[in-house]
N, C-alpha and C positions, 0 to 999 in steps of 0.2 A: 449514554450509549457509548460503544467503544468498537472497536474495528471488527472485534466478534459478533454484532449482531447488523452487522451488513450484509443485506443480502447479495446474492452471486450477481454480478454483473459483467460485463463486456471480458473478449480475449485479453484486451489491454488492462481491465481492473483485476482480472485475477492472475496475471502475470503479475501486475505490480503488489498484489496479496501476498502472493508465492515468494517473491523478493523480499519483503518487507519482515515475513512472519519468521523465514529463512533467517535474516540477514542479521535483522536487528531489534525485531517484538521485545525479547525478555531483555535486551541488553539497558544498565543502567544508564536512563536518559531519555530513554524512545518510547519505552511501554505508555500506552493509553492513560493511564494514571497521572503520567508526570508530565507529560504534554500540553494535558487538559482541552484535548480534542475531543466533542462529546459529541459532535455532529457528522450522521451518515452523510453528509453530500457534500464535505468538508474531505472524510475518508475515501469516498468516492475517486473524488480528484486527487486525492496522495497516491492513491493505486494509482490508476489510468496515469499519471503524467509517469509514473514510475515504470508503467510497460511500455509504455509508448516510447520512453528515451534507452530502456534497457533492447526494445525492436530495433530500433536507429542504431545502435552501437552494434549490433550482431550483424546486419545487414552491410557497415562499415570493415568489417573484418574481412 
């Protein structure tokens, strides 16, 4: 499984989605493939900590 078939969860998992798919999905080194993250609840918490610290720093501004 790979971060495409995660289903839509929380404000904070799809901020950190948005970030992530944005930022750095196809760039060499981070795609699903080369990671070898295969696990939804693994993916889950890469989002979520991802919105969650990307909220904290806006909110800091």
């Amino acid at each position: 499984m790979s971060y495409y078939d995660l289903p839509k969860g929380t404000d904070d998992v799809e901020l950190g989605r948005s970030i992530y798919m944005g930022a750095l999905h196809s760039r060499r080194g981070f795609r699903y493939d080369q990671l070898g993250v295969e696990d939804e609840d693994i993916w889950s918490d890469i989002f979520e900590e991802m919105g969650k610290i990307a909220r904290a720093a806006l909110k800091e501004q």
